[in-house]
N, C-alpha and C positions, 0 to 999 in steps of 0.2 A: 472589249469586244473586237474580233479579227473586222479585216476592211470585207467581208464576204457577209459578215451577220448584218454589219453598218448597212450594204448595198440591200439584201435582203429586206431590211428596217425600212429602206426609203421607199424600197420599189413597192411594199406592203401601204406604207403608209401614204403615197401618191394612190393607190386605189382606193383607200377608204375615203380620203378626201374629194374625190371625183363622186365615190359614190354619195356625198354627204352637200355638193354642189351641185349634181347632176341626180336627181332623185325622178327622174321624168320613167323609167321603168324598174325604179324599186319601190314606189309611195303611191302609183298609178297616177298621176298628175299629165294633165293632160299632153298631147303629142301631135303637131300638125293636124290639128283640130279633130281628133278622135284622144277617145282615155280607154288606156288600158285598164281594164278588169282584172284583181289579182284574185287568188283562192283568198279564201277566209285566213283559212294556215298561216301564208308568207306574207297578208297585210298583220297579223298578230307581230311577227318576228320585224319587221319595220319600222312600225307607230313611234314616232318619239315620245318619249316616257321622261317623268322627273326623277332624276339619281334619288336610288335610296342609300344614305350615309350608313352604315352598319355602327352601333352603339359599341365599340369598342375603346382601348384605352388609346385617343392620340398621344401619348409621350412615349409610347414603343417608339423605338429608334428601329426594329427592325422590318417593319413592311409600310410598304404605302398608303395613303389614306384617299379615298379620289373626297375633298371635302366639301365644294359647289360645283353647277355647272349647270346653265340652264336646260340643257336637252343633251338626251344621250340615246345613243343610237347603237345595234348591232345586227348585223347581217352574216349567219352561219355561212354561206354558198360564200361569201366574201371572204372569210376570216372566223371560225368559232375563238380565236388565242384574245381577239382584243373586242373592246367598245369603241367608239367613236363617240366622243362629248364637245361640247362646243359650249360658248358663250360664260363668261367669265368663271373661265374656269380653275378652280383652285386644290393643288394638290399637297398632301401632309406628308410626311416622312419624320417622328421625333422634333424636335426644333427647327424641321428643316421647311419652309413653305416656297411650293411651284405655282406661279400664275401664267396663264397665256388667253390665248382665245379658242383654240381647239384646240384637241390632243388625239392619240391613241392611245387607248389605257391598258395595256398589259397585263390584267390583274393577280394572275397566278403568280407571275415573277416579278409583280410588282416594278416592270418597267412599263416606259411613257416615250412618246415623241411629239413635242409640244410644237405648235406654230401661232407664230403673232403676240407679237407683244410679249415676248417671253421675259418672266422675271423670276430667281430664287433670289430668298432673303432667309437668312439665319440671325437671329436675334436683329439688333437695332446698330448694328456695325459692319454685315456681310452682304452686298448685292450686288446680281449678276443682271445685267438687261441683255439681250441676245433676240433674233430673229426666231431663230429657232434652236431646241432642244432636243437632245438623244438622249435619254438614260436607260441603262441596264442597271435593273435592279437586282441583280445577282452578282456581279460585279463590284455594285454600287460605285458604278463612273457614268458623269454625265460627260456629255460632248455640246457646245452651245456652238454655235455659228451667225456671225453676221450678214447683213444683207446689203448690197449699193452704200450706201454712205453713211450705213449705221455699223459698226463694227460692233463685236463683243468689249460690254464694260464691265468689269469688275471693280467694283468700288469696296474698300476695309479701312473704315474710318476717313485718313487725311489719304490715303491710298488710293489709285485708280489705274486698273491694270485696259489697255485696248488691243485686240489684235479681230482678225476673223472668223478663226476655228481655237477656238478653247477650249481644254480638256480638262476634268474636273475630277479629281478623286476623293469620294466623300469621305472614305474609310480612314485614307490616311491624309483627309483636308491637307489636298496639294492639289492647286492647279496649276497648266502648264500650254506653252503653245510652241509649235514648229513651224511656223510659217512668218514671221516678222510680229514682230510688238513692241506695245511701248508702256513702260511704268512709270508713274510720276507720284511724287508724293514733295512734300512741302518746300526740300532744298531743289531737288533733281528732274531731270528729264531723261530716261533711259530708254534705248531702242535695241534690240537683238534679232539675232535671224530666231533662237531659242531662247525662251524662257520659261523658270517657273516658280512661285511661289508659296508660300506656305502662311495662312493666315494666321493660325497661329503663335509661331517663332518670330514670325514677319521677316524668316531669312526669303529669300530670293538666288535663284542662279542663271547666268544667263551666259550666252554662247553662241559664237558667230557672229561678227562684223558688231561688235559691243563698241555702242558709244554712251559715254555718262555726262550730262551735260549741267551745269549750274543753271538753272530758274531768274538767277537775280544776276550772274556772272557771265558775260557772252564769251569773256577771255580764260575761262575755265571749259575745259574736258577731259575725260578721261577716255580712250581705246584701247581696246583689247580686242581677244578673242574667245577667254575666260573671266568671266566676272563675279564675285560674290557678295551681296548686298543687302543689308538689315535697312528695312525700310524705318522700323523706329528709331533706331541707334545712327543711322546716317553714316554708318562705315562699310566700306569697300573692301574686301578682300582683294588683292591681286596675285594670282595664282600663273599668268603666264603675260609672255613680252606685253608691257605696257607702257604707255605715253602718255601721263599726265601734263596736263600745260595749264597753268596758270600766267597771274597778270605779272609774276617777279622770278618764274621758274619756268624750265623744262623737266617733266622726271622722266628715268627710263630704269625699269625695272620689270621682275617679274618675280616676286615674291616679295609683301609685303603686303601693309594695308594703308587707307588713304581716311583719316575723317572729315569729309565732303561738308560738314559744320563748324567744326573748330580750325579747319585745313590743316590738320597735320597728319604728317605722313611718318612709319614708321616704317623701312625698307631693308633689304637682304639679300645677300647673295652678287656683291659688287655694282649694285645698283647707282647711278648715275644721275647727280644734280646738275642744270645748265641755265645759270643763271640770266638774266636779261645784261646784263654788264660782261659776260664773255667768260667767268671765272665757271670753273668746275668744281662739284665736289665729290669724293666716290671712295667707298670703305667696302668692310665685311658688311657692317650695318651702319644706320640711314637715320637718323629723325631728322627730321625737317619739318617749320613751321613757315609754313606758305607766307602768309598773313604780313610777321614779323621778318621776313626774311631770315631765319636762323636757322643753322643746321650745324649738328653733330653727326662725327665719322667716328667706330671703334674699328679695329683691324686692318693695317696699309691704308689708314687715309690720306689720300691724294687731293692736294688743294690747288690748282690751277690758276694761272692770271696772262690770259694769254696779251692783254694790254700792257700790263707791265711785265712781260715775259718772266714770270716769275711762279715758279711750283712749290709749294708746300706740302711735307709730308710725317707722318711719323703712326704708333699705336693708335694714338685720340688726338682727335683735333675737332674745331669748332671753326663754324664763320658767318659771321652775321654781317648780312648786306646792307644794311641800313649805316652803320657807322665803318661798313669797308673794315670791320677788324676779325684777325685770326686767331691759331692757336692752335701748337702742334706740341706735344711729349711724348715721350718714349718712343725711343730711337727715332728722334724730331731731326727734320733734314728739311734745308732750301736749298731752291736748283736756281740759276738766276741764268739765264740762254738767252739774252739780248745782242752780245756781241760774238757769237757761233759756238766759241771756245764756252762750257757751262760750266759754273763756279758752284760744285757741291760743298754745304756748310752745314756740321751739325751744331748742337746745342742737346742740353737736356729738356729743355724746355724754350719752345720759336715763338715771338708773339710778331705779331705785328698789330696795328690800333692807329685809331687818326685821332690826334689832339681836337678837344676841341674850342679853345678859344681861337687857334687860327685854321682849322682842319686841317695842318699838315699829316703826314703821314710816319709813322717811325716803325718800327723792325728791330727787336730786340733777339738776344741768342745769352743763354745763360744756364747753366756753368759748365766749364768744359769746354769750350770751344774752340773746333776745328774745321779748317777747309783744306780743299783741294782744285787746284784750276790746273790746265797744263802749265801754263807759264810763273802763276803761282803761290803758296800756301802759307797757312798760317796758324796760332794758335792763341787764345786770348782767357779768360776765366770769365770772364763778359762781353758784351758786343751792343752797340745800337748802331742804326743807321738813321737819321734822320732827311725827312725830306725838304723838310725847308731849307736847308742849307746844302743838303747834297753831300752831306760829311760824316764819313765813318767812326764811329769809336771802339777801340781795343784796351780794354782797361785790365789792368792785374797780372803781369808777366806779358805782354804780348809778345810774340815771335813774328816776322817775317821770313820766308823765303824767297830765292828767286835765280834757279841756275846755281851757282859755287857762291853765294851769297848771301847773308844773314842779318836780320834789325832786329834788335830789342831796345826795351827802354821799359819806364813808367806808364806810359800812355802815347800811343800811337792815333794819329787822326789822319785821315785820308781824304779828299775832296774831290769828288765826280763829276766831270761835265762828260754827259750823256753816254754814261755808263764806263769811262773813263777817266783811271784817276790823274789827275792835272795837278797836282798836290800831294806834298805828303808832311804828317810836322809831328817829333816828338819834342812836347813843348815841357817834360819835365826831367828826362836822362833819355838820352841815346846812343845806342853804340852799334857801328855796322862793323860786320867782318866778312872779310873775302877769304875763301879760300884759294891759296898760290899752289902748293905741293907740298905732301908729306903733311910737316907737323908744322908749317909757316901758313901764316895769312896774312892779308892785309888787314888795318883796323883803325875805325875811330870813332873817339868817344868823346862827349861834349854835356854841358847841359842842355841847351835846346838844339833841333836838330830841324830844317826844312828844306825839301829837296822839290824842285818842278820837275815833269816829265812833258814830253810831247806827244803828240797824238795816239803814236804807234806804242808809248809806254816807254822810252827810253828816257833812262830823267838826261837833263842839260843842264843843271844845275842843282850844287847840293852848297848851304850856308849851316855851320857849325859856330854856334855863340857859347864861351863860357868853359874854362875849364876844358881846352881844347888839346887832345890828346892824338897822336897819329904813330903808328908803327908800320910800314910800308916794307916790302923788297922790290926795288927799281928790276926792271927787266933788263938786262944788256940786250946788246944789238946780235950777239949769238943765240938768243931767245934762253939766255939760263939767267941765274940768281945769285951774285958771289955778296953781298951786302946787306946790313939791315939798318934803317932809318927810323931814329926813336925823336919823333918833336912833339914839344910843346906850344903854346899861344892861348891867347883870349879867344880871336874871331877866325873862321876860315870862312872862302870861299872856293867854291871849284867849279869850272862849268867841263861841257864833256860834250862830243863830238861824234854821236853812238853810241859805244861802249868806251870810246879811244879819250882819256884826261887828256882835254886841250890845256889847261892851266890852271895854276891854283895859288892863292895870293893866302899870305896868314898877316895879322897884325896885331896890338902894335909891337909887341916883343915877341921873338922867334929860339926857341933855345931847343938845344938836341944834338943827336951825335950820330956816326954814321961808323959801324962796325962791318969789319968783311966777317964774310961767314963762319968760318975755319977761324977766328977768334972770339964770335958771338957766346957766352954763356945763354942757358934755356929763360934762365930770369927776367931777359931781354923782348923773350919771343912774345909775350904778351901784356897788353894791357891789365891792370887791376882786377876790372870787371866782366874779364873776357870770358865766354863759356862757350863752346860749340855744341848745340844742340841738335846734332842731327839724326838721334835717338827719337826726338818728338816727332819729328818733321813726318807730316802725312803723305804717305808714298801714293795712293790713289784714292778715289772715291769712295772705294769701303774703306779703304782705314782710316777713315773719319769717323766710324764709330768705335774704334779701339782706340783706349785710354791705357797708354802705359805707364807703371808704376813711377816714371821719373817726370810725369808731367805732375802728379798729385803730389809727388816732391817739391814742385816747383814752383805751387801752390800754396805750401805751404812757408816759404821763403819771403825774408824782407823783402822793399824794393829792390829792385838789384842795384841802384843809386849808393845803397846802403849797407851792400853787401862788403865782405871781406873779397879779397882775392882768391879765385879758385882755378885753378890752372886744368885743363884736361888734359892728361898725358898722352 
């Protein structure tokens, strides 16, 4: 019904009301001490009379039934369209029953404007208490309204909707309100500028300044601007920008749903976890379990740690806050951005986990493994880092790079003080090679191998134990190379001055030979185990995800300990 019938309805219904209070010249009752005299005629059409019920079927759902009321009243010159009834009065409609304390009864169109104490109830699960009541019964929509401090209640079971103008549509059992409400039911507390309901489905939608708030949880809500909500099912649709906040998360989404009972959230469309500990999580799609702190990412997940400056990413990944552990595959990448310069590192698979008999922390990368830093890169078929001791491990072919220089060995370990390696040890074969020019390098190769670096990464010492091998070209003082130096030893030592060999001591026996260049044969140029790998060597941050066919070669190879000689031409 238009707002014109509504004003219509009221201005109608403020008349019969007056005249049903004010009866002093329609019932002739007395008047500044004289009584009006009325004809016989119009005291006939006044007399209050008891309703007669018409013996019809009440279970028609299609017109109204007026079914008590202690006195009923009509006055033609006022209104021939309605009655006026008062005192406990009760209206039928099918299943549907109307109580108030008066009304205007409609009867042809079977609409009503109820006042005082208004209540419908439909079976033993649907009631509405209200001040007052509008229904058109052609329509078949009621309109209820609140009064001072009693607002509209609808109550549907554990359900209880409040606001002060509620709209009612019998037809298709949907109520709804425009003007602020609030619905609550067994978990939630819900407030909207719009809302409506459907007793039924027990869906719900609501719109406009939507707040969802937990009943048992102060540190939970949800806002929006769109919200969709099964009051039996306890889940939330989330349809536009939204800000869940719990006691172990931040969400930020807008597409997804949330279940405000179990607290998990299933989310989409690059939606955003932020955890209470600083970490991020954020994919194509989202589940997340509030509760347990656990979430999985499918599509670009991005794992965040902005405490240990450290990002996780790849296809799927997972991370559960409770034990600090992760888990990234397919096209799986660490970003590590503590000291400016960020050290991209793939794997086929990135875990990180905290032990738990001493909760340190460890970071694993397996199989395949490649980085890339400016200053720089590497290749390994495994990888852990662990945090208790701040030491990297490179197991299975490891490679270094670094500038025109090269480390392999069996196992490479690395040791950090505060994101800086201060160490370095290959404690079962190692061989470095420099490149000099052309088809010369420098090279040497030992069984254990440990070198110290200083703050800025310059090592200042390298010690070589065992089966100590060196092939060198000294620089002359023209800056050219007419010489090559082939030694052997047990131990070396060398410290270094920058870049610049301050000295280097070998013990206890020294043996070797020094050949000028222009008589060197090639047999000379390299150690044993020498191989220049600069086929593998990862040129920048994407080509850590390319694998080329001579690393899976190289994989597939003894130690190099134990290799034959292979000379690169």
């Amino acid at each position: 019904m238009g707002m014109r019938n509504r004003f219509t309805r009221r201005l109608s219904a403020v008349t019969a009301v007056m005249a049903v209070i004010v009866p002093s010249f329609i019932f002739g009752v007395q008047k500044a001490g004289e009584k009006v005299v009325l004809p016989v005629s119009q005291k006939a059409k006044r007399i209050p009379i008891k309703p007669t019920i018409p013996q019809e079927d009440r279970n028609a759902g299609d017109r109204v039934f007026l079914e008590r009321a202690d006195k009923l009243y009509m006055d033609e010159r006022v209104s021939p369209d309605y009655q006026v009834v008062t005192g406990n009065v009760l209206f039928r409609k099918g299943g549907m029953y109307m109580y108030c304390d008066s009304a205007l009864f409609f009867e042809k169109t079977g609409s009503l404007n109820a006042y005082g104490n208004v209540k419908m109830e439909q079976g033993d699960t649907l009631f509405v208490y209200a001040d007052q009541l509008e229904y058109d019964g052609e329509a078949d929509h009621a309109t209820f309204y609140g009064a001072g401090a009693d607002p509209v209640r609808l109550i549907n079971r554990d359900v209880q909707l409040t606001t002060y103008v509620f709209d009612y549509d019998m037809g298709l059992n949907l109520g709804y309100y425009e003007n602020q409400g609030t619905i609550t039911d067994e978990e939630n507390e819900l407030t909207s500028g719009y809302g409506e309901y459907s007793p039924d489905t027990k869906d719900a939608e609501f719109r406009n300044n939507v707040v969802l708030q937990d009943k048992k949880k102060e540190d939970f809500r949800i806002t929006t601007e769109v919200l969709k909500y099964n009051t039996e099912t306890h889940i939330a649709n989330l349809v536009s920008p939204t800000v869940i906040v719990t006691d172990s998360a931040t969400v930020y989404t807008d597409n997804g749903w949330y279940d405000t009972e179990e607290e998990l959230s299933e989310l989409y469309d690059r939606s955003l976890v932020v955890t209470n500990r600083g970490s991020t999580l954020t994919g194509d799609t989202l589940f997340y379990d509030h509760e347990k702190g656990y979430g999985e990412a499918w599509g670009n997940m991005i794992l965040t740690d902005s405490v240990k400056s450290v990002a996780l990413d790849g296809d799927y990944g997972f991370y559960n806050q409770v034990n600090d552990s992760a888990y990234a595959t397919g096209r799986a990448r660490i970003l590590e951005y503590s000291k400016g310069d960020t050290l991209y590192m793939h794997g086929d698979t990135v875990r990180a986990y905290m032990l738990y008999d001493d909760s340190t922390h460890v970071l694993t990368a397996y199989p395949r493994v490649r980085f890339w830093r400016v200053d720089v890169q590497g290749l390994c078929d495994s990888l852990a880092m662990l945090e208790r001791d701040s030491t990297l491990y490179m197991h299975r072919h490891p490679i270094l790079w670094n500038e025109q220089r090269q480390v392999f060995g069996g196992v490479i370990m690395a040791h950090f003080n505060d994101s800086t390696v201060d160490w370095a040890k290959l404690p079962e074969f190692g061989f470095v090679a420099e490149h000099v020019d052309g088809e010369f390098y420098n090279q040497i190769s030992g069984k254990e191998m440990v070198a110290w670096f200083d703050s800025i990464g310059n090592m200042r010492q390298l010690d070589v134990s065992g089966n100590v091998e060196i092939i060198s070209l000294p620089q002359e003082n023209d800056s050219t190379y007419n010489k090559i130096v082939n030694t052997e030893s047990s131990f070396l030592s060398a410290w270094f001055d920058g870049r610049q060999l301050e000295r280097m001591i070998m013990w206890p026996e020294v043996t070797g030979t020094v050949t000028p260049l222009y008589l060197a044969r090639k047999t000379i140029y390299y150690l044993s185990n020498f191989h220049w790998y600069d086929a593998l060597r990862p040129k920048d941050k994407d080509d850590i995800f390319v694998i080329p066919p001579e690393m899976e070669a190289l994989f597939k190879e003894p130690d190099p300990s134990l290799r034959r000689r292979k000379v690169n031409m």
